[in-house]
N, C-alpha and C positions, 0 to 999 in steps of 0.2 A: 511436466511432460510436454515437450512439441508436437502441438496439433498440426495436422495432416488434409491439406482440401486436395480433391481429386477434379483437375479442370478439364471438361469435355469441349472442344470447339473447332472447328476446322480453319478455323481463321489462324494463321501463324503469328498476326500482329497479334490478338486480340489473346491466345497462348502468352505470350511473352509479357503483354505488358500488366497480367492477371498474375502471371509468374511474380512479377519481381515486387508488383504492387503487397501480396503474401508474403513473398519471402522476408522486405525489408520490416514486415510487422511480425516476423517471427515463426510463421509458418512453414510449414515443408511442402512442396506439391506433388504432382505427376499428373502429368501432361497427355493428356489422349486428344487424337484429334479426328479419330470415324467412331462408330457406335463399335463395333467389333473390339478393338482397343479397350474402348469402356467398359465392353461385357468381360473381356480380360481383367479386367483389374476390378470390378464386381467379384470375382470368384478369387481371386487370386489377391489383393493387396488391403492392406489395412488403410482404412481412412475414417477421419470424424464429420467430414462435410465433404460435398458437393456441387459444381456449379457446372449445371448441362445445359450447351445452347440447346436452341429446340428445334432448329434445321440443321442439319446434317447430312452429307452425301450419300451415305449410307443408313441412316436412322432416324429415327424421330424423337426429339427428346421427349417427348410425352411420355412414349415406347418407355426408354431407356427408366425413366421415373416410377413407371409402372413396374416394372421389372427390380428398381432397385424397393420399392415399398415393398414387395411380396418376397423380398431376399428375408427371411428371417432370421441372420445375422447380421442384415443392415439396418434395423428397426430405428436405431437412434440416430441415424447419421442426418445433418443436418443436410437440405439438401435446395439449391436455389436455381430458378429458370432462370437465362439468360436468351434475351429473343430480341430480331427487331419488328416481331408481330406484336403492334402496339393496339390491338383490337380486346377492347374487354373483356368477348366471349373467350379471347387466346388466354386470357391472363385467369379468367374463374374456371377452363377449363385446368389449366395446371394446376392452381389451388387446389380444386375439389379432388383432382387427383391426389396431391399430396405433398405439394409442393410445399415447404418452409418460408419461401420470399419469391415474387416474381420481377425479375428488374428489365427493364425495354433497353434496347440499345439506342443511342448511343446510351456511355452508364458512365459513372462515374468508379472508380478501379477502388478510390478512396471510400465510397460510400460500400462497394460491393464488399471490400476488407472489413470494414467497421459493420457492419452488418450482422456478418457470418460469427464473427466475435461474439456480437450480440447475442444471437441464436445458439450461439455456445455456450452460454451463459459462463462464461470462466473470464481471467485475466491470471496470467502464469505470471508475473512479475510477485502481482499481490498475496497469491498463492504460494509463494514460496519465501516468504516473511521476510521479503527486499525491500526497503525503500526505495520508489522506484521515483527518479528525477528525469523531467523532460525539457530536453535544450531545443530552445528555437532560436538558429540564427543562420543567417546567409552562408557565413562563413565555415565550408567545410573544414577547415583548419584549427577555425579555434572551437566548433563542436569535438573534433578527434582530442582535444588539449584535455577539455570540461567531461569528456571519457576517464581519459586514462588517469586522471587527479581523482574523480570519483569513483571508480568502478574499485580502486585499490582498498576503499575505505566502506566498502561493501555495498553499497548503493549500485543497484540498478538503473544502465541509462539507456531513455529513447532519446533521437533526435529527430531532426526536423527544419526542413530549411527554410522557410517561409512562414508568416502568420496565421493562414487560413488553413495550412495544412498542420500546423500546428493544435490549430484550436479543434481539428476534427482527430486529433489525434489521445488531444488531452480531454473530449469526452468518450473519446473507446476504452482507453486504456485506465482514465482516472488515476493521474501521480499522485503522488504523496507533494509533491513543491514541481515550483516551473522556472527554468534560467532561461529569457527570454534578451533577448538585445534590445537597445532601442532603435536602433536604426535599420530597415531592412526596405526592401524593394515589395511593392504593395502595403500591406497594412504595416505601420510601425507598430514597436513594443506596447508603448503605452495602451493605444489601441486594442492591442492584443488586450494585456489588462483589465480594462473596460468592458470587454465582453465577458470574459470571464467570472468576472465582479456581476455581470448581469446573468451567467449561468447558473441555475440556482443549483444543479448536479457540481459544481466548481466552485462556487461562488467566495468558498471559503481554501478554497487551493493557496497557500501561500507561493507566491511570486516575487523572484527579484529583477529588477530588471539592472542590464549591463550596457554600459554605452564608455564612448571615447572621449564625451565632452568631459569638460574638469569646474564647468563654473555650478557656483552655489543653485546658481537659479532654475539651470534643467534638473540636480537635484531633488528642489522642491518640486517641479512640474511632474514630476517622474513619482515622486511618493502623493502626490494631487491625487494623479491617476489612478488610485490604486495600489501598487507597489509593496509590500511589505522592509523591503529595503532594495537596496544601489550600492551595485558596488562599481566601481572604475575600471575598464580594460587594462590600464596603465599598472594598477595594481599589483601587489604579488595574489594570486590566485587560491592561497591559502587562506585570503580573508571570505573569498566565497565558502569556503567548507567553515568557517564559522560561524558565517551571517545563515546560510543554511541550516546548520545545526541549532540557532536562537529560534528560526522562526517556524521548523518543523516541531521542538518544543512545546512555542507558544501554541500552536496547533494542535498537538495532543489533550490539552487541554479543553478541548471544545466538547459540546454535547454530540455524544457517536452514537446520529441519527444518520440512517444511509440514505445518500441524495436518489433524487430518480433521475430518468435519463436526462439532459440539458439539449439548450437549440443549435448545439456544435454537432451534434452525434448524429444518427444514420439514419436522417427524415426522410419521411413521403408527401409530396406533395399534390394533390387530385386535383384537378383543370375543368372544367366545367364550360364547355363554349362546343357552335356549332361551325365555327370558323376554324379548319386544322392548320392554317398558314399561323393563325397567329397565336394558336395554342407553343407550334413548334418555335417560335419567335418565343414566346414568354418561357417554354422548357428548357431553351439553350440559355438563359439569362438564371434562371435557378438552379441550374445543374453545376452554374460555375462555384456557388455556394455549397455543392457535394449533396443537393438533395434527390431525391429518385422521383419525378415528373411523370404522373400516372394521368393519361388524356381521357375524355370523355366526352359524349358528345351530346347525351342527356343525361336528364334526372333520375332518368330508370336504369339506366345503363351505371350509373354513380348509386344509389342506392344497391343493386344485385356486389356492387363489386366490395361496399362499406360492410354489407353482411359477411363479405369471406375473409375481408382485408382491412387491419385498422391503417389509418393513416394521422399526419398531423396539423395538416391545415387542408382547406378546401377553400380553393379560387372560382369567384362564378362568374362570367362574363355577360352584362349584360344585353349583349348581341343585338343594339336596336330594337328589343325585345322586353319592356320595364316589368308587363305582365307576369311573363314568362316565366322571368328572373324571380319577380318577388315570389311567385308560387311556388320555386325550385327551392328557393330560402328557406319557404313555410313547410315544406313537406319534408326538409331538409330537422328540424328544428323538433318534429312531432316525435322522431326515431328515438329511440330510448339509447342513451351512452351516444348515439353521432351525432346528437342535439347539441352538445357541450362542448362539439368540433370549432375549433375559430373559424369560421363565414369572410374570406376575402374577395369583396364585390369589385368589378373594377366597370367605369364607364366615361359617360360625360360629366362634367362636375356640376351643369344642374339637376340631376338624378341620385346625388347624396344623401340629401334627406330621407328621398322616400325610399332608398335601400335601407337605410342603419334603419327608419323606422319600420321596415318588415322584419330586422332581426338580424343582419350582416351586422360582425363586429367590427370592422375597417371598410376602407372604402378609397380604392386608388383611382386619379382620374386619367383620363388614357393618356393625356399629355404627358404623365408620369411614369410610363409603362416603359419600360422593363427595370430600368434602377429603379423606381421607386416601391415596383413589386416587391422584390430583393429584400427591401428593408422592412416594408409592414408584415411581408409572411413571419421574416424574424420577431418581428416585434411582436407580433403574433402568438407565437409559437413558444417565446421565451415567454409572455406574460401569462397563456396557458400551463407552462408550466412552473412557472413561479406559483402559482394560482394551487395547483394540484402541490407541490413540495408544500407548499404552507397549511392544505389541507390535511399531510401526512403529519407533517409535524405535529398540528395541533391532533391528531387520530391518537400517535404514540404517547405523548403527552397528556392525552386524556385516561391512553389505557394505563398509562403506570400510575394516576392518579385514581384509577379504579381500583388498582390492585394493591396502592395503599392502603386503600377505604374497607377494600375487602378484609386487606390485612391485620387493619386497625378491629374492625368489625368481628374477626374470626378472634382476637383474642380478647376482646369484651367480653364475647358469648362464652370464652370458656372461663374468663374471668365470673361472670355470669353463674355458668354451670356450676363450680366451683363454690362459689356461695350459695349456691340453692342445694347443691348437694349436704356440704355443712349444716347447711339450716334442714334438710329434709332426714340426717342424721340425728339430730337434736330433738326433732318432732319422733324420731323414732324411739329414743330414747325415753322422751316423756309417756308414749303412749305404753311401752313395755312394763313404765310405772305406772301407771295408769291400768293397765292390764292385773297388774301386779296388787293394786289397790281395790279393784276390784274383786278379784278371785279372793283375797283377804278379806278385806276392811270390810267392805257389803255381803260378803256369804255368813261371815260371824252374824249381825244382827241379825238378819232376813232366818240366818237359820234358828237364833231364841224367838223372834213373831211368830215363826211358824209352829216350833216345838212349845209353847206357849199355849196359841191357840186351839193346839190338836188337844193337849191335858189336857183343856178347861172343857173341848166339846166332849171328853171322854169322861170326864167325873161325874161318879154317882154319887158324891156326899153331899155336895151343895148341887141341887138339883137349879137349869138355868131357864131362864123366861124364852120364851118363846121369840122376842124381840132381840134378847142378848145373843142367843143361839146363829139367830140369823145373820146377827153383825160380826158373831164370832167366825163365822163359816164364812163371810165376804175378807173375813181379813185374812184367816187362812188361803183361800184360796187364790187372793191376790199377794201374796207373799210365794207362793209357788209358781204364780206365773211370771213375777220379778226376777225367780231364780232361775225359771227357766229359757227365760229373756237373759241375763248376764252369763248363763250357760253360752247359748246362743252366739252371743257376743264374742266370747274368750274361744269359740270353736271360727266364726268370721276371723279374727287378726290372728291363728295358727294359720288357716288358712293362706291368707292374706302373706305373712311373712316369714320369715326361716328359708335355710337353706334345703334345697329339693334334692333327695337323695332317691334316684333315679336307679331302678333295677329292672333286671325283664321278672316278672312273675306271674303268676297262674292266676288269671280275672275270674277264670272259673270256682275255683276254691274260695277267693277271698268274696265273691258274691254266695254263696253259701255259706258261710260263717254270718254275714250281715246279714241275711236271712234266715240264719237260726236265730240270731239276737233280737230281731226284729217279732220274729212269731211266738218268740218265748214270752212277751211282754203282755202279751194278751191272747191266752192258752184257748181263750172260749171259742172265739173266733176262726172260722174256716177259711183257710184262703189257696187259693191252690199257685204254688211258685212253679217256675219255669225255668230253669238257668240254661243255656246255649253250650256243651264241650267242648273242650281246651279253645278256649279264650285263652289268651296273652296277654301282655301289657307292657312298652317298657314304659314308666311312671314312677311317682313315688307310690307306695303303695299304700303308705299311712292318709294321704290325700287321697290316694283313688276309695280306701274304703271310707272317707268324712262324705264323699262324692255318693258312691250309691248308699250308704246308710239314710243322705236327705232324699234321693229320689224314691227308694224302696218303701222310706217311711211313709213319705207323700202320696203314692202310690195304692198302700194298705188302706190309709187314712181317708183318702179321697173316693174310696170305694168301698166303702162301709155301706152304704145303701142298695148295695145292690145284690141280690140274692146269691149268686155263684163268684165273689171275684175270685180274680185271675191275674197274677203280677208274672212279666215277662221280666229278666234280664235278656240281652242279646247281643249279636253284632254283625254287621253290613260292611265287609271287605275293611277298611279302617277306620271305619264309625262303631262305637255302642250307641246299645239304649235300654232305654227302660221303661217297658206297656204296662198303663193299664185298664181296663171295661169299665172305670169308675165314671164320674159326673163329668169331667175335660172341663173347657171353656171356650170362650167367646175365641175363636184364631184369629178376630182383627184385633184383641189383646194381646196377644202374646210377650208383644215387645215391652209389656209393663212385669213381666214375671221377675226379671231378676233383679230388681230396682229392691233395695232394703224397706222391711215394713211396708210393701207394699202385696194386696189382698183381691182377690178375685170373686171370691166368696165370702159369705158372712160368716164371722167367727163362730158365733152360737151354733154352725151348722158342722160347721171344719176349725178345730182351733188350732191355734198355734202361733208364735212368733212372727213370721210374714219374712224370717232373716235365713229361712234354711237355702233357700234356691239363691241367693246371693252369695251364700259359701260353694255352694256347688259351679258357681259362675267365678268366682275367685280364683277355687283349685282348677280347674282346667285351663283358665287362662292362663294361666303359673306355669303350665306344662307347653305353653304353644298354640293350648286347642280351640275350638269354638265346642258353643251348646245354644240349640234352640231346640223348640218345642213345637211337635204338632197335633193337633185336637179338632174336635168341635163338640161344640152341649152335649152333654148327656151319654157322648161314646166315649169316651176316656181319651187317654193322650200318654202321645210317647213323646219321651226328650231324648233327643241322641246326641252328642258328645263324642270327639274325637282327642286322643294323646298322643299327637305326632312325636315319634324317637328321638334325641337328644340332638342329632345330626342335623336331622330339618329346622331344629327353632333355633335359631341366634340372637337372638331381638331379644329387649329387654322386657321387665312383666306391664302387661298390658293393664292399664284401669279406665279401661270404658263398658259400652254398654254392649249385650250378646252381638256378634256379628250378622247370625242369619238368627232367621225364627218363622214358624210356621204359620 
């Protein structure tokens, strides 16, 4: 699609020659030349950029800018000051307003096009999957020839009659190849070449160049330079569409890393001196280059404008001034990101030294000034950005070699996972026999020791020693603690494994049953229960009752001492628990309760396993939940536990230690 600048100016020369500068780079315009106009075509015309002088007969471009910010259908439009108010505060004034680029008059037409492109961030040739060929050559005749032979064979063409406007052409647009001449008025081809070769945005642009000469030796001179190939005027012209088509080839072939901008394309230059005679002297010498010459007349004045505005070199004029300078250097160098700016000092040439050694990267001596500026801002400017291109390259290069690493890395780990899964199937396997082995192989004997030992204390024929009796009673009763230790055991890995079959049911009922079972085991015993109406649960319920079976038990057990106990079940919005008046314990303990075979009390006093609160710490985890416990000496203790519904837990079963605890 053909972009659209809308030019504001009352000048007629400075209309016309914006006009045609646009048009011939593909642009559409219209042309206004009071504010009135402009506020017309604000309401009424479509456009994608901007360029408002800022004097006006009737308006003030400031006005006009303001007006187009606050258009809320104009939000995107690119939009550029055009002034010959070359006063800093003019230029942070428009920025801060809203300005996209501010450029001083005199301007360059070429820079203000390439520019606005810039700020567009597009390129419609490349856009529209053209290969897009840029002819430089004097001759409008044989540019209209290298048209109409290419354009039939799909190729997009610019041209270009000269070298320098060439080179600022081939960094706006970025061809795909360049048909340059060798011989033209200003820069020759070759030349051309050489810059290009030195832009690091081009560098790899493939280039033929075309000349009339016929001997071997410009030939060579010609592919010396640079060149990708030569072809001959003399020539049939169809050998250009094949030497083109070898070397846009061979060019495909290259690593597509995208260049950054090159020192052809749409610089800014910042000026640093208290002399305006010879600033303007050094801006008309740089502007023949297509740069935009931003003056200054201090270091404070250059600092307010480096924070609104980047630029790409900065010239400082030692002004009989060595001090001065080097402090402007130094305060220049502390700024973060306008430290990295290329530094071009200019003076007398025994004052070299001590600039480059305050920190200027170049250094022109006046005798040298104004060509000699010319050439070190480029040089400048290109080796800045050579500098930065080879620090991208190596950025991208290093990320794709991260994200091999990564790539290499992510399929280890599931290579990894993958084996550890295998192998933690396998451990499952054996431990199932093992389970298996247990509940058999060990309940058989353990169950003749014990049925054994009970006969023999039970028989009245052979009456037993008093010694026998007592070792008979230690092995009975350690044979039931064994079994009730692998009991234990085989109730932890239910626990611990199987698939969770998750239902909503009544916690109130199934706590009631466990508490019939519970009190039936010891008739004699008074204990007074408690259970909370309609409880819910979704859980499994075969887990939720192994769950309060261990705490209800522990509960009972732990509160045998005490004249009235009292067992609570209950629940607290989406927490249970379970109270009781019994012994508790130490609460800066706690975090040892669910640890296996682990004991707070002395067994003679409280027996049992030490594995029940680790199955209770198993099953809940399995569901999602946490459990901890809060107590102190001698007042009993509650554990609460929560079974978030099947929706909240996604995560896999958890094997660590309690989350919270009291």
């Amino acid at each position: 699609m053909t972009p659209t600048v809308l030019i504001v100016d009352d000048s007629l020369t400075v209309r016309m020659d914006l006009h045609e500068a646009f048009s011939d780079d593909g642009f559409a315009t219209i042309l206004c030349a009071t504010g009135a106009e402009a506020r017309t075509a604000f309401s009424e015309a479509t456009f994608d950029a901007a360029v408002l002088d800022v004097l006006l007969p009737d308006a003030d471009g400031l006005e006009l800018l303001t007006e187009l910010r606050q258009n809320p259908t104009r939000g995107g439009v690119v939009t550029m000051l055009l002034s010959s108010e070359s006063e800093i505060t003019d230029r942070l004034a428009g920025l801060r307003i809203g300005a996209d680029e501010y450029v001083g008059k005199p301007y360059d037409a070429g820079y203000v096009v390439a520019r606005t492109r810039q700020l567009l961030g597009e390129s419609p040739d490349r856009s529209a999957d053209r290969t897009t060929i840029l002819v430089i050559d004097d001759s409008m005749t044989f540019r209209e020839q290298l048209r109409d032979l290419l354009e039939p064979e799909g190729y997009a063409v610019l041209t270009a009659p000269g070298g320098e406007e060439g080179l600022r052409m081939a960094a706006d647009r970025r061809p795909n190849a360049v048909i340059v001449d060798g011989v033209m008025p200003g820069i020759d081809g070759a030349t051309v070449i050489r810059r290009i070769r030195l832009d690091p945005a081009l560098r790899d642009t493939p280039c033929l160049l075309m000349t009339a000469a016929d001997d071997y030796a410009t030939e060579m001179q010609m592919l010396d330079a640079g060149a990708d190939a030569f072809v001959r005027k003399h020539q049939d012209l169809a050998v250009v569409l094949a030497k083109l088509a070898a070397v846009l080839r061979q060019s495909a072939e290259q690593l597509p890393i995208e260049a950054l901008g090159g020192p052809h394309g749409p610089g800014k230059v910042l000026m640093v001196s208290s002399d305006r005679h010879r600033m303007d002297h050094w801006a008309d010498a740089l502007r023949t280059d297509g740069y935009d010459v931003v003056q200054a007349s201090g270091i404070d004045d250059t600092l307010d404008l480096l924070a609104a505005q980047p630029v790409d070199c900065i010239v400082i004029s030692i002004d009989d001034d060595l001090d001065r300078a080097r402090e402007d250097c130094r305060r220049l160098r502390e700024v973060p990101l306008v430290g990295d700016l290329p530094v071009v000092m200019t003076g007398a040439e025994e004052l070299m030294l001590d600039c480059l050694a305050a920190g200027a990267d170049d250094y022109v001596r006046d005798t040298d000034v104004p060509e000699g500026l010319r050439v070190h801002v480029r040089a400048q400017i290109r080796r800045k950005q050579s500098h930065d291109d080879a620090r991208r390259i190596r950025e991208e290069l290093m990320r794709r070699e991260l994200d091999a690493a990564e790539e290499r890395a992510a399929r280890q780990l599931a290579e990894t996972r993958a084996a550890l899964v295998e192998e933690l199937e396998w451990r499952n396997r054996e431990l199932e026999a093992f389970s298996g082995s247990v509940s058999h192989d060990l309940r058989g004997p353990l169950q003749v020791i014990s049925s054994f030992a009970e006969h023999m204390l039970e028989e009245d024929e052979e009456p037993l020693g008093e010694k026998t009796r007592h070792r008979l009673t230690r092995v009975h009763a350690a044979a039931m603690r064994m079994a009730d230790l692998i009991e234990s055991l085989l109730i932890l890995a239910h626990a611990s494994r199987g698939e969770l079959r998750r239902d909503r049911f009544d916690m109130t009922a199934t706590a009631r049953q466990v508490i019939g079972d519970v009190a039936a085991r010891d008739l004699e015993r008074e204990v007074t229960f408690a259970v909370r109406e309609e409880m819910t649960a979704d859980a499994d319920e075969g887990l939720v009752r192994v769950i309060l079976e261990n705490l209800i038990n522990n509960a009972v057990k732990f509160s045998h001492k005490v004249a009235d106990p009292v067992v609570e079940v209950g629940a607290e919005g989406d927490r249970f628990y379970v109270r009781d008046n019994g012994a508790g314990f130490p609460p800066d303990q706690a975090d040892q309760l669910f640890r296996p075979f682990a004991r707070l009390h002395d067994a003679r006093d409280f027996p049992g396993t030490g594995i029940g609160l680790t199955t209770v710490h198993r099953a809940v985890e399995r569901h999602g939940g946490e459990i901890w416990a809060e107590s102190e000496e001698g007042r009993g203790a509650t554990f609460w536990f929560t079974l978030p519904p099947a929706a909240g837990f996604t995560g896999p079963d958890r094997r660590g230690g309690p989350r919270r605890s009291g």
